[in-house]
DSSP file (Angstrom, degrees, kcal/mol; ACC not computed):
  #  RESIDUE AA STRUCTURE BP1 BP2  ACC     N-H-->O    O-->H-N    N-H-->O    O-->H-N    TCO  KAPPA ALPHA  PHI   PSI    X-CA   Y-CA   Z-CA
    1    1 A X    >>        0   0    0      0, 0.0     4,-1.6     0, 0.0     3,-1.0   0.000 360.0 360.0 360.0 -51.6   43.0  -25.3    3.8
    2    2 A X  H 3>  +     0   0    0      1,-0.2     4,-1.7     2,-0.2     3,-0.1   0.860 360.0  55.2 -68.9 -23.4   42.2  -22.8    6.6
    3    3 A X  H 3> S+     0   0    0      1,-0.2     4,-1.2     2,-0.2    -1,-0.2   0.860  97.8  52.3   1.3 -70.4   42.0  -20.4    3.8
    4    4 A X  H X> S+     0   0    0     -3,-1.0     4,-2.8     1,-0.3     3,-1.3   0.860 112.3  53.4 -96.6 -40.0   39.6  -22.0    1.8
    5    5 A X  H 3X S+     0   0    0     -4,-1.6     4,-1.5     1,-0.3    -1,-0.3   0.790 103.0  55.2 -59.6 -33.9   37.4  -22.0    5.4
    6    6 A X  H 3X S+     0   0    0     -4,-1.7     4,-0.8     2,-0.2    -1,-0.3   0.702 108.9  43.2 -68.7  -9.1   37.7  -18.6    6.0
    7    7 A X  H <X S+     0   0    0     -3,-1.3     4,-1.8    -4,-1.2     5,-0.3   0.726 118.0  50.9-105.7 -32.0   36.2  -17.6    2.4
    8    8 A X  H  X S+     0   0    0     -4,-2.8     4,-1.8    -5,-0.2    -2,-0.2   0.891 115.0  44.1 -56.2 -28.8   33.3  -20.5    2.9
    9    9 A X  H  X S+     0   0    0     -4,-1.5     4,-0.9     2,-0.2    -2,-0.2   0.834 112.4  47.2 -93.9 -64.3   32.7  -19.1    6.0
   10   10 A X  H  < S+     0   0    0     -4,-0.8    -2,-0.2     2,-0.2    -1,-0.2   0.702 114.8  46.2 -34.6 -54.0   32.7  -15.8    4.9
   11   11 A X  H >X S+     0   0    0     -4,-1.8     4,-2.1     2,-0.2     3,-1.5   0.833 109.2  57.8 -59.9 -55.7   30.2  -16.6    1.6
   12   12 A X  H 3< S+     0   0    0     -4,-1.8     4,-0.3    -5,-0.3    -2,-0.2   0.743 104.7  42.9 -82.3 -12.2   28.2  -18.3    3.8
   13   13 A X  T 3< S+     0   0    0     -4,-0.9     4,-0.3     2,-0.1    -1,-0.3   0.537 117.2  61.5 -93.8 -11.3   27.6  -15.1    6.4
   14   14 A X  T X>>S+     0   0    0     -3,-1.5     3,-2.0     1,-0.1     4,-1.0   0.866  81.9  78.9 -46.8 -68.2   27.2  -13.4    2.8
   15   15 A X  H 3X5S+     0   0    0     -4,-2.1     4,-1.4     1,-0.3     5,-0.2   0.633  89.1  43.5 -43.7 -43.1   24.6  -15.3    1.7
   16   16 A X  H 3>5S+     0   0    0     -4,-0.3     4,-0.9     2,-0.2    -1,-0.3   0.913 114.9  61.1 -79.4 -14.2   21.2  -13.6    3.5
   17   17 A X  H X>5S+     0   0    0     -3,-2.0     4,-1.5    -4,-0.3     3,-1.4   0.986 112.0  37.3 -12.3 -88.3   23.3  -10.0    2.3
   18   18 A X  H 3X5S+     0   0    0     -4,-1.0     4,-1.5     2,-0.2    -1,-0.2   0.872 113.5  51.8 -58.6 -36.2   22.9  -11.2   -1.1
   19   19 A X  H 3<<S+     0   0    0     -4,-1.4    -1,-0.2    -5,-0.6    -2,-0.2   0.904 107.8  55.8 -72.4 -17.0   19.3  -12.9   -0.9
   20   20 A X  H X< S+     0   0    0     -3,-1.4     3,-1.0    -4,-0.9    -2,-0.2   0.822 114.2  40.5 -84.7 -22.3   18.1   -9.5    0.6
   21   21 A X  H 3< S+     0   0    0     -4,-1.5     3,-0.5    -5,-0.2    -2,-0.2   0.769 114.7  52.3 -93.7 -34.4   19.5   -7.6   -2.8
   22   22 A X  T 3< S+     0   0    0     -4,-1.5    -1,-0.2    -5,-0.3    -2,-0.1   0.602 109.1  47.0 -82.7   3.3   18.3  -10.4   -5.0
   23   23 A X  S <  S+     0   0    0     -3,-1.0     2,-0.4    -5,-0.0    -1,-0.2  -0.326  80.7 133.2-127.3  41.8   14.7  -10.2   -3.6
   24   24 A X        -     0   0    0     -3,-0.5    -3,-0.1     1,-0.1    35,-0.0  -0.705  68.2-103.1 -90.8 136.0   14.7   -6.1   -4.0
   25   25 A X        -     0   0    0     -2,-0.4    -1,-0.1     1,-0.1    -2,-0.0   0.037  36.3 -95.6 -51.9 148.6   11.3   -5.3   -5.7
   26   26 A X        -     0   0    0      1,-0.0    -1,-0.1     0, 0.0     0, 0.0  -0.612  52.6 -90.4 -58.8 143.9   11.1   -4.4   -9.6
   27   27 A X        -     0   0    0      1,-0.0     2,-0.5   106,-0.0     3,-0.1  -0.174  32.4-125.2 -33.2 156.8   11.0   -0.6  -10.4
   28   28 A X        +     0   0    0      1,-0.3   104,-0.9   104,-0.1     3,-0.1  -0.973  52.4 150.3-104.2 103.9    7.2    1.1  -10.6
   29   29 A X        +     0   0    0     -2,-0.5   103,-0.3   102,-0.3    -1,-0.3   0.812  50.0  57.7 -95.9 -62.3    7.6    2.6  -14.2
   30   30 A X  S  > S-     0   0    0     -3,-0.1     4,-1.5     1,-0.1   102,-0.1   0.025  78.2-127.5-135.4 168.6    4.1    2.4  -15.2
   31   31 A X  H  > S+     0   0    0      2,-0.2     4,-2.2     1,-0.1    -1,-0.1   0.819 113.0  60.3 -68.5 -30.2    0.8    3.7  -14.1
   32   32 A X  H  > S+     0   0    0      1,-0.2     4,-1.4     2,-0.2     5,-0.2   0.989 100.5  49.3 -70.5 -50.1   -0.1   -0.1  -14.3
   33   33 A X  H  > S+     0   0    0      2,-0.2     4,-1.9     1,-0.1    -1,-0.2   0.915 101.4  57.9 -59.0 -30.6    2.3   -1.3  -12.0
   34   34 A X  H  X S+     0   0    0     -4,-1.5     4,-1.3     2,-0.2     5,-0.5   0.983 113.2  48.0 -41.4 -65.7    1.4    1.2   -9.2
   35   35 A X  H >X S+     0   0    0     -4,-2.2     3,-3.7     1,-0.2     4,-3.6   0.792 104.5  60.5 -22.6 -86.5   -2.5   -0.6   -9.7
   36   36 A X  H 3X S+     0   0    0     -4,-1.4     4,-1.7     1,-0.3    -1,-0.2   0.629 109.4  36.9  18.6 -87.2   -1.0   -3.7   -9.6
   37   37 A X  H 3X S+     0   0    0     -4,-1.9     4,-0.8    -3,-0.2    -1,-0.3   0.407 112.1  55.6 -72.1   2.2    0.4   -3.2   -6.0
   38   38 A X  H <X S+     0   0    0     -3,-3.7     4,-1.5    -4,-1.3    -2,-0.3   0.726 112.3  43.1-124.7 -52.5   -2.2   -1.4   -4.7
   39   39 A X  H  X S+     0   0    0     -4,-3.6     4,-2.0    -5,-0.5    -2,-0.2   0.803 109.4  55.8 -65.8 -11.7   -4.5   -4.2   -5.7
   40   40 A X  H  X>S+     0   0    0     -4,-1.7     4,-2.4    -5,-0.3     5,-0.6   0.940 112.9  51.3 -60.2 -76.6   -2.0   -7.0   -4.5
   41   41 A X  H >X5S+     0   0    0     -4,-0.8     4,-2.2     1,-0.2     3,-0.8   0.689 112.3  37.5 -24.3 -68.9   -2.3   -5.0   -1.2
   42   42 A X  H 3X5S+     0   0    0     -4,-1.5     4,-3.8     1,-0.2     5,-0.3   0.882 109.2  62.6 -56.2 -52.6   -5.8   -4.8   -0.8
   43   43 A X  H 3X5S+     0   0    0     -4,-2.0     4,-1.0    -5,-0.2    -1,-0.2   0.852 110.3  43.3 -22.8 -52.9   -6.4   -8.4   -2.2
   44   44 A X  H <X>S+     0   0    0     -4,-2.4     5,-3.6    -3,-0.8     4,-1.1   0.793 109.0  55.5 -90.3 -20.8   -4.2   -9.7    1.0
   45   45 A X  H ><<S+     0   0    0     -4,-2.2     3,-1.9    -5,-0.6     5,-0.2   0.969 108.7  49.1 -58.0 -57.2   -5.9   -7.3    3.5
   46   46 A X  H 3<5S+     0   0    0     -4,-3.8    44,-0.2     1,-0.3    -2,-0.2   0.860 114.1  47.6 -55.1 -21.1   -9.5   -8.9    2.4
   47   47 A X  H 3<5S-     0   0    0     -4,-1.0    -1,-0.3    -5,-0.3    -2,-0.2   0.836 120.6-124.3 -79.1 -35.6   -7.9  -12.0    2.9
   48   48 A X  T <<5S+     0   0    0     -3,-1.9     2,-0.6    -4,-1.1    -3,-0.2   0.489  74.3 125.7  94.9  40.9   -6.7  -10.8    6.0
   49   49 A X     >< +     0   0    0     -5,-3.6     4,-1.5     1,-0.1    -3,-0.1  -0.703  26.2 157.6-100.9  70.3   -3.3  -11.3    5.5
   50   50 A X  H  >  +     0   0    0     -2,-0.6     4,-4.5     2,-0.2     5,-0.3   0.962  65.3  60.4 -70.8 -35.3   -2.3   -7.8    6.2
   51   51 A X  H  > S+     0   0    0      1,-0.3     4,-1.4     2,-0.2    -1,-0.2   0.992 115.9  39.6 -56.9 -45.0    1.4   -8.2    7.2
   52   52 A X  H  4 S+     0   0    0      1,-0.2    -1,-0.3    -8,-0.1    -2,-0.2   0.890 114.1  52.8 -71.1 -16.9    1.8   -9.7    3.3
   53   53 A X  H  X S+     0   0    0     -4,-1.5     4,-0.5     2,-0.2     3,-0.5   0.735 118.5  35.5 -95.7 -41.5   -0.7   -6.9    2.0
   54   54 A X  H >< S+     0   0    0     -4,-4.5     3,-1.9     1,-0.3     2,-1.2   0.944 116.6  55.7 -80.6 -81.2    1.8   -3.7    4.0
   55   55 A X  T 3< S+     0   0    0     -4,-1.4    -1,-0.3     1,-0.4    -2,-0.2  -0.429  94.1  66.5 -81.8  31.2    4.9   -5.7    3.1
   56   56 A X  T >4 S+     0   0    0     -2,-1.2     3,-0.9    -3,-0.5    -1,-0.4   0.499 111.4  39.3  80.2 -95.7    3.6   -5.5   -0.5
   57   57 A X  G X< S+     0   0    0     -3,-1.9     3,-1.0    -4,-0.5    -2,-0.2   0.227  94.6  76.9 -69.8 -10.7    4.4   -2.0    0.1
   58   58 A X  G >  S+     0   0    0     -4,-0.3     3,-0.5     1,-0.2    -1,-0.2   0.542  83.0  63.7 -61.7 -24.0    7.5   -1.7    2.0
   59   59 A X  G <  S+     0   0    0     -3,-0.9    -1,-0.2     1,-0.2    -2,-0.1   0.696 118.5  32.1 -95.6  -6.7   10.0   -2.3   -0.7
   60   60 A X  G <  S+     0   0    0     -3,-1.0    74,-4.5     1,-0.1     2,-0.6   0.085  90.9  96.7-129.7  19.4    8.3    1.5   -2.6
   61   61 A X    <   +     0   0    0     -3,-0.5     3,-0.4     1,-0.2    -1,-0.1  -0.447  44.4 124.3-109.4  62.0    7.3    3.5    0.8
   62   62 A X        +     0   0    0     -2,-0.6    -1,-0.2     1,-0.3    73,-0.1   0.530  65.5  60.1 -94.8  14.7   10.7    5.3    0.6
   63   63 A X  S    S+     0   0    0     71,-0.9     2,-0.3    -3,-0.2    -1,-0.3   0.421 106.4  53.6-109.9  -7.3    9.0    8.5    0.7
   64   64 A X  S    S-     0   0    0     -3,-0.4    72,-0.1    70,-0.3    70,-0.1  -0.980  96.5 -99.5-132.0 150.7    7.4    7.5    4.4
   65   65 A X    >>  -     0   0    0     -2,-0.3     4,-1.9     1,-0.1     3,-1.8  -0.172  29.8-117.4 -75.7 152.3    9.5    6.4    7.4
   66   66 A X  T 34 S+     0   0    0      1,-0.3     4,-0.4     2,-0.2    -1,-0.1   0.578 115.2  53.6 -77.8  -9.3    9.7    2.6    8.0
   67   67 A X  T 34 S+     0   0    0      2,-0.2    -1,-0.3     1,-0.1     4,-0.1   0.389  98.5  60.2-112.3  36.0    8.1    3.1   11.2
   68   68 A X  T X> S+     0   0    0     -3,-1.8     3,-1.9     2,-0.1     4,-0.9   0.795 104.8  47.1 -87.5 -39.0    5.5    4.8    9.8
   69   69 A X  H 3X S+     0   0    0     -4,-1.9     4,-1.2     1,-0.3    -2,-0.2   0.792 114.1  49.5 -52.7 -25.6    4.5    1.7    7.6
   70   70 A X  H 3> S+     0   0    0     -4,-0.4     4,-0.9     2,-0.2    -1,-0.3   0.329 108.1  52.2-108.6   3.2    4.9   -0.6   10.8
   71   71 A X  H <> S+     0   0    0     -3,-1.9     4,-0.8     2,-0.2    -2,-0.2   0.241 113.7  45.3-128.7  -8.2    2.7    1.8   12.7
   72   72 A X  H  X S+     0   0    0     -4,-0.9     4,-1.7     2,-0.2     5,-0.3   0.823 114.0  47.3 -94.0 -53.9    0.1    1.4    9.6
   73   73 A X  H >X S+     0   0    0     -4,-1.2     4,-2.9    -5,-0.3     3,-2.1   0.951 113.2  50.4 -57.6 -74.4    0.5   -2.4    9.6
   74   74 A X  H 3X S+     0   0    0     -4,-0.9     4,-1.2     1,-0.3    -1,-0.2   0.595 114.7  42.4 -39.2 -49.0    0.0   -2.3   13.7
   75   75 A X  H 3X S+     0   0    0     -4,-0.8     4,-0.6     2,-0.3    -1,-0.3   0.788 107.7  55.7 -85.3 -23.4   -3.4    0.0   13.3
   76   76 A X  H XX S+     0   0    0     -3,-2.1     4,-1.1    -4,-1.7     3,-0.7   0.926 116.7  52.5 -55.8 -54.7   -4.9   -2.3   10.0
   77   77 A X  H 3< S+     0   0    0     -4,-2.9    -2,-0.3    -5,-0.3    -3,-0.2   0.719 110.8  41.9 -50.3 -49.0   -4.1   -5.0   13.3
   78   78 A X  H 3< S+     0   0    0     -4,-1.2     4,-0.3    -5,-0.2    -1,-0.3   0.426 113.6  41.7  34.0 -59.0   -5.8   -3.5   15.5
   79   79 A X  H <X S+     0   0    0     -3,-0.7     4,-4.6    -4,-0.6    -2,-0.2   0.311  88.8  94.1-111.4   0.7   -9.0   -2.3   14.1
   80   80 A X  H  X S+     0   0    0     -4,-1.1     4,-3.9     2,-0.2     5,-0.1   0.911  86.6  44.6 -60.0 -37.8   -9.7   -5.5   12.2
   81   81 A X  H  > S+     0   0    0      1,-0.2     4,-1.5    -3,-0.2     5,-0.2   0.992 118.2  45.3 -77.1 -53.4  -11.8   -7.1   14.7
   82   82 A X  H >> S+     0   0    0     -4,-0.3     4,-1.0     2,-0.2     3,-0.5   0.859 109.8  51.9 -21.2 -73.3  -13.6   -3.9   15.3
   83   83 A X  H >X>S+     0   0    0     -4,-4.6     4,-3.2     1,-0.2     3,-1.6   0.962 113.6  51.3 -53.9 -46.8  -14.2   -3.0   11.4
   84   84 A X  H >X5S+     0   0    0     -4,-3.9     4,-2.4     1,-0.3     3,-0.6   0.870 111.7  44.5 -56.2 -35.3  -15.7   -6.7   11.1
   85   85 A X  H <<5S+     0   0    0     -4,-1.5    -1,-0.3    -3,-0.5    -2,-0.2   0.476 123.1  32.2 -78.7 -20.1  -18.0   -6.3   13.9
   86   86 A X  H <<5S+     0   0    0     -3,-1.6    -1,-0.3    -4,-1.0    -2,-0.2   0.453 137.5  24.4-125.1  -0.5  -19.3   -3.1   13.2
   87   87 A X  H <<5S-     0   0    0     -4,-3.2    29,-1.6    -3,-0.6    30,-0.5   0.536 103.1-130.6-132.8  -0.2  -19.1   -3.3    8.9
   88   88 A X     << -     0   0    0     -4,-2.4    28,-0.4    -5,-0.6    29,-0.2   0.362  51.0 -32.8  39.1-175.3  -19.2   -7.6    8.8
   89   89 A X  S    S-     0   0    0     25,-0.2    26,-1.1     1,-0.2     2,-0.6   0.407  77.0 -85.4 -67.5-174.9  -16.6   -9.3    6.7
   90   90 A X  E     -A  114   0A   0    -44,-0.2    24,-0.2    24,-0.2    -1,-0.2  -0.674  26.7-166.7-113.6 164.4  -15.3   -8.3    4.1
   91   91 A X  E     -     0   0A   0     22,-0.8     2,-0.3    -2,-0.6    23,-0.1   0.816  53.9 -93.9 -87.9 -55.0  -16.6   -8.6    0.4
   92   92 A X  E     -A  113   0A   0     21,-1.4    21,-1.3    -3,-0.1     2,-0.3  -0.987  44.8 -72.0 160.4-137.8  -13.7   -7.6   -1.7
   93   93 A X  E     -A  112   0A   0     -2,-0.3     2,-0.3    19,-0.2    19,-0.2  -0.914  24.8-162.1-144.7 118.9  -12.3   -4.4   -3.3
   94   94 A X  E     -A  111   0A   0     17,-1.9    17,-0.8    -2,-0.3     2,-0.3  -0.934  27.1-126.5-133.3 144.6  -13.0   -2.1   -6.1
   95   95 A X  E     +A  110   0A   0     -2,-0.3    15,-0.2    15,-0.2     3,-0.1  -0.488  32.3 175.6 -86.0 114.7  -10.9    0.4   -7.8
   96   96 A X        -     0   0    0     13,-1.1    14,-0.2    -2,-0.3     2,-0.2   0.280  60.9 -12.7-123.9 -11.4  -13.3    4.0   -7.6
   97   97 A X        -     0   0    0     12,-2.5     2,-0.3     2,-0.0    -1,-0.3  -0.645  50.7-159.4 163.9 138.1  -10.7    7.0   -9.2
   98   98 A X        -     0   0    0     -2,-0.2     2,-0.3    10,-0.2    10,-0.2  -0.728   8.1-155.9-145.7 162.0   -7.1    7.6  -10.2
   99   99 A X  E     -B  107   0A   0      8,-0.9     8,-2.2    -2,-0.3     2,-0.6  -0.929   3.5-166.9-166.1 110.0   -5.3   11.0  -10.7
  100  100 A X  E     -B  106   0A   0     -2,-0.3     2,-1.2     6,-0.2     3,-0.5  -0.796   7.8-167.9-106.8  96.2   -1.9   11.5  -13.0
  101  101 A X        -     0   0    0      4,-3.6     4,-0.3    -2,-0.6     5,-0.1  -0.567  69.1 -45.1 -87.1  92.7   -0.5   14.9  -12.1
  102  102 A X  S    S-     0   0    0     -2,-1.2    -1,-0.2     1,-0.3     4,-0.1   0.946 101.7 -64.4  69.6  35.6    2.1   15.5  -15.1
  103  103 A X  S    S+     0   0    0     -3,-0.5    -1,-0.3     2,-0.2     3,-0.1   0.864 130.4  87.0  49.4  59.2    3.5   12.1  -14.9
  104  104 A X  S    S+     0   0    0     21,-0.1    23,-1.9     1,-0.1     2,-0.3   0.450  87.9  24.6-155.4  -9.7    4.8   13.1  -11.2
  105  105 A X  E     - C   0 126A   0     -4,-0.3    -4,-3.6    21,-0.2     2,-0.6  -0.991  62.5-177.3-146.3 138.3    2.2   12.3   -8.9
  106  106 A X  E     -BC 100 125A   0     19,-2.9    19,-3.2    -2,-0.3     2,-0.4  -0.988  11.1-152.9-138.8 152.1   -0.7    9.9   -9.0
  107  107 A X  E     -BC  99 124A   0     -8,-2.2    -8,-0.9    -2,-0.6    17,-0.3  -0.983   6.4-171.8 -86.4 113.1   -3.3    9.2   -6.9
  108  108 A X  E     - C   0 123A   0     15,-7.0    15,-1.5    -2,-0.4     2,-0.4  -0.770   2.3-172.3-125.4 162.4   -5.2    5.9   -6.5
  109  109 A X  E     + C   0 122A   0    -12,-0.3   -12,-2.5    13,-0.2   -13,-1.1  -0.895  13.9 170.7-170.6 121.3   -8.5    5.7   -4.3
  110  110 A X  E     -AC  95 121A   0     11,-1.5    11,-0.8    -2,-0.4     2,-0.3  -0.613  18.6-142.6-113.4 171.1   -9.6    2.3   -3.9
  111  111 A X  E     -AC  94 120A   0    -17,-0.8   -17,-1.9    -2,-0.2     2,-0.6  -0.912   6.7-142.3-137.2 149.3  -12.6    0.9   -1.4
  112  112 A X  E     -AC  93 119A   0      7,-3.0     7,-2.1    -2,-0.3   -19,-0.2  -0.858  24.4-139.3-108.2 142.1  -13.0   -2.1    0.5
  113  113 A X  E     -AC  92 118A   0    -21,-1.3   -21,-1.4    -2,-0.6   -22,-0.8  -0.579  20.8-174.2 -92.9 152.1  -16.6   -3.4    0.5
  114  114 A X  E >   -AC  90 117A   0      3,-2.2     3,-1.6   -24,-0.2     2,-0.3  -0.898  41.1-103.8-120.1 127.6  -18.1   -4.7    3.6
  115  115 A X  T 3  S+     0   0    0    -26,-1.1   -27,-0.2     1,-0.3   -26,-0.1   0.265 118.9  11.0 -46.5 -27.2  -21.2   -6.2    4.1
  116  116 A X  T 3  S+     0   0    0    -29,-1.6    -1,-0.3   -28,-0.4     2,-0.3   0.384 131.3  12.5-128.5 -13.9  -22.6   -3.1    5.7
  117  117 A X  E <   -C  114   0A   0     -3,-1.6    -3,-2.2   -30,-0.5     2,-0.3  -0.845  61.8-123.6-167.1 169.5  -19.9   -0.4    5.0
  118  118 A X  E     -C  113   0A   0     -2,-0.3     2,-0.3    -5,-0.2    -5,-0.2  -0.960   6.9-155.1-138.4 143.9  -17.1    0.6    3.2
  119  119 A X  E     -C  112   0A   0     -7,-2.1    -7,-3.0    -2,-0.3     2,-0.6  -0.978  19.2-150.6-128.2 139.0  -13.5    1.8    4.0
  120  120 A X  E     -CD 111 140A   0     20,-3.2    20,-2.1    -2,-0.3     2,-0.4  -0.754   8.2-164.2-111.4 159.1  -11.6    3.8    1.5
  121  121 A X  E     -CD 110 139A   0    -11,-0.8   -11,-1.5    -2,-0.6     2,-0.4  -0.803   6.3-145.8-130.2-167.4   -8.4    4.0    1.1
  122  122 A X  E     -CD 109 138A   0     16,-1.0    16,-1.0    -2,-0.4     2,-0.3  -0.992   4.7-167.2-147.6 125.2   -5.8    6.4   -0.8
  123  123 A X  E     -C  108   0A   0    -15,-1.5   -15,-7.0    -2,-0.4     2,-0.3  -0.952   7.2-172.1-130.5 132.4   -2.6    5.7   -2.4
  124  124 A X  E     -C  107   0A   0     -2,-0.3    12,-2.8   -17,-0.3    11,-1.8  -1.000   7.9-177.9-130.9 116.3    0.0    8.7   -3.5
  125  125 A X  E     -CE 106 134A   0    -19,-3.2   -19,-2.9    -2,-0.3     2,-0.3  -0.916   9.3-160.2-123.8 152.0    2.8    8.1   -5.4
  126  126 A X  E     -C  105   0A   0      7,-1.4     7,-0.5    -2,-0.4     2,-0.4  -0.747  12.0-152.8-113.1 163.9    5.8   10.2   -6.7
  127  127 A X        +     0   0    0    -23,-1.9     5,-0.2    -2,-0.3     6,-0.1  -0.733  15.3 173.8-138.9  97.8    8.2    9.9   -9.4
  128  128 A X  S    S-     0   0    0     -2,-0.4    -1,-0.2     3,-0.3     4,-0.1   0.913  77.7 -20.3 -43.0 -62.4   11.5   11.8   -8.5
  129  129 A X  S    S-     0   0    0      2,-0.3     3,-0.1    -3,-0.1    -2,-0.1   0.498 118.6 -23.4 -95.9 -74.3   12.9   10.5  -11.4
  130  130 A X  S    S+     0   0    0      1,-0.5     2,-0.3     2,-0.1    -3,-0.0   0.544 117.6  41.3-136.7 -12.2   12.5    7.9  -13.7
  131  131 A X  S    S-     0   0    0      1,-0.1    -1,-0.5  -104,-0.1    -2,-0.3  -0.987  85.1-104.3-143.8 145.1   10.5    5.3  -11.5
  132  132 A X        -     0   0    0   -104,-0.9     2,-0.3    -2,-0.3    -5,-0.2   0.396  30.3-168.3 -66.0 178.2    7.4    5.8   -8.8
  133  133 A X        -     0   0    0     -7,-0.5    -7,-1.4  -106,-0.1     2,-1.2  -0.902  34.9 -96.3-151.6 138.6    8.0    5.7   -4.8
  134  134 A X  B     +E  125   0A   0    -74,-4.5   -71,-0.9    -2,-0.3   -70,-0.3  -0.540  43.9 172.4 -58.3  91.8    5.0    5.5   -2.0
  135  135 A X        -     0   0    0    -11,-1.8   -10,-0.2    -2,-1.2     2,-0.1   0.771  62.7  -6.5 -70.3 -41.2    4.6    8.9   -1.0
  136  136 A X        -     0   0    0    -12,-2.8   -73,-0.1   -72,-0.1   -12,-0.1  -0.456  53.4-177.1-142.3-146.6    1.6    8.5    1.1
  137  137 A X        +     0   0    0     -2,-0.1     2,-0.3   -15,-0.1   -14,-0.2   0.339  21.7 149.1-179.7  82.4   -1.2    5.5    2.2
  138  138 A X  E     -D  122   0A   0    -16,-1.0   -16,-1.0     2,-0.0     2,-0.3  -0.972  20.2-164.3-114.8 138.5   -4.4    6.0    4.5
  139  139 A X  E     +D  121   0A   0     -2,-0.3   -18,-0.2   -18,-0.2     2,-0.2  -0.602  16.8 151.5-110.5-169.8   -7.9    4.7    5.1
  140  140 A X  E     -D  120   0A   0    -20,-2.1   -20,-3.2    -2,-0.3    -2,-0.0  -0.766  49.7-104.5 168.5 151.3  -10.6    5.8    6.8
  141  141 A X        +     0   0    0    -22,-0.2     2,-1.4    -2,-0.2   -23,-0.2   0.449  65.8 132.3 -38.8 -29.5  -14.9    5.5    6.5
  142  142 A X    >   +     0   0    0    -22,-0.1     3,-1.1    -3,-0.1     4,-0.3  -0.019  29.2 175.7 -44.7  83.5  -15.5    9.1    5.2
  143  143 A X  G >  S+     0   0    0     -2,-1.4     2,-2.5     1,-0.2     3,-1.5   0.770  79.1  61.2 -57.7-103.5  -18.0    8.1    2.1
  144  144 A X  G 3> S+     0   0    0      1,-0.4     4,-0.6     2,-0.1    -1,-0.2   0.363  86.5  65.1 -40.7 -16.4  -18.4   11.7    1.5
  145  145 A X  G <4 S+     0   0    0     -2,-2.5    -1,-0.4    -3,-1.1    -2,-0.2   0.531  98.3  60.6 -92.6   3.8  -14.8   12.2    0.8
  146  146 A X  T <4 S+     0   0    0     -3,-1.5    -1,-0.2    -4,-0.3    -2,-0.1   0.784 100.7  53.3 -67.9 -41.0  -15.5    9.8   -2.5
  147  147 A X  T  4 S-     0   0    0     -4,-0.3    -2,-0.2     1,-0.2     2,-0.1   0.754 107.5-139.2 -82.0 -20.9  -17.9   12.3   -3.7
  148  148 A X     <  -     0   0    0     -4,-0.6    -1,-0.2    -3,-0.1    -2,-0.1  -0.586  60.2  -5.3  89.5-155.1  -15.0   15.8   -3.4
  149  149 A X  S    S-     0   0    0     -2,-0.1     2,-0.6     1,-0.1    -5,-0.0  -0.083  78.6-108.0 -65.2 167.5  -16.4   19.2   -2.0
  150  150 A X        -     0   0    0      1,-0.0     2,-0.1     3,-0.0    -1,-0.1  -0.815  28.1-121.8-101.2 149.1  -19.3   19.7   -1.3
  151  151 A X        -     0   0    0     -2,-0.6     3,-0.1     1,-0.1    -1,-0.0  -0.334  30.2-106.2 -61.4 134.9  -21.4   21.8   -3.3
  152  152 A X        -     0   0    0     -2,-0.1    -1,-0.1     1,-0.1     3,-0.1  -0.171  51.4-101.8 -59.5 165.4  -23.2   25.1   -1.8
  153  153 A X        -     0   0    0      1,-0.1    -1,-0.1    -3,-0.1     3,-0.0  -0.170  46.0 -81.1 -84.1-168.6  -27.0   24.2   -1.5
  154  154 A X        -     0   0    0      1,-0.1    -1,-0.1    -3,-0.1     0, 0.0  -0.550  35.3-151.5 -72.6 147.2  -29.5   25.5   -4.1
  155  155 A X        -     0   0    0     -3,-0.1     2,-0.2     0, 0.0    -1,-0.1   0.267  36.3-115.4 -96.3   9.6  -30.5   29.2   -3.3
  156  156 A X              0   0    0      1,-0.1    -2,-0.1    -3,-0.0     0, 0.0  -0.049 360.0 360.0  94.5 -32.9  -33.9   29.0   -4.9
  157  157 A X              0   0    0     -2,-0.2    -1,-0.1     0, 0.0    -3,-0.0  -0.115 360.0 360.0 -60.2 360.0  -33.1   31.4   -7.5
């Protein structure tokens, strides 16, 4: 009998072990699941559910430090009240330009509209092997960085 309490006992201190391994994200094989998550993400920022919109992203950022991801959550937190106040709420999000280098890196560049403004952001992913990781994530205001370099001006000629 005291057996049989030590291996319940035991199972049962198991059990969030096993619920954290049973809740472990699907592989990113495709360019379409990278999309996917990077529009779940964005979706739950405009909503303004950011901690589910970064935790989205946690389970593929194995290429950035965990507290760099919590120091990303912490500044989306941060700057919210601000971006409403100075760009009003927000509108939603639309998908502006995607970049497959060799099946080993992609790029995604999203923006979220605002009522007055826009913020874009940037998703970088890698594929070491056989299935993507989050290499990189930032946003920022620059509209000109949508557009690339800039071109020299006209010489008249």
């Amino acid at each position: 009998m005291k057996a049989v309490k030590i291996i319940t006992a035991v199972c049962l201190a198991a059990l969030p072990v096993l619920a954290v391994y049973s809740q472990r994200a699907a592989p990113l094989r495709t360019d379409r699941d990278i999309q996917a998550l990077c529009e779940e993400t964005l979706a739950n920022v405009v909503a303004g559910d950011v901690s589910r919109g970064i935790g989205a992203l946690r389970p593929y950022a194995t290429g950035i430090s965990v507290e760099d991801v919590d120091s990303l959550e912490t500044q989306i937190r941060g700057q919210a009240a601000t971006i409403t106040k100075n760009y009003g709420d927000p509108l939603g999000f639309m998908f502006i330009s995607g970049e497959n280098l060799r099946d080993t890196v992609i790029r995604l560049v999203y923006i979220v509209k605002y009522q007055k403004h826009m913020i874009r952001w940037s998703f970088i992913f890698y594929k070491p092997v056989d299935s993507w990781i989050l290499d990189y994530v930032n946003y920022d205001d620059s509209v000109e960085a949508l557009f690339g370099p800039k071109s020299p001006p006209p010489t008249g000629k």
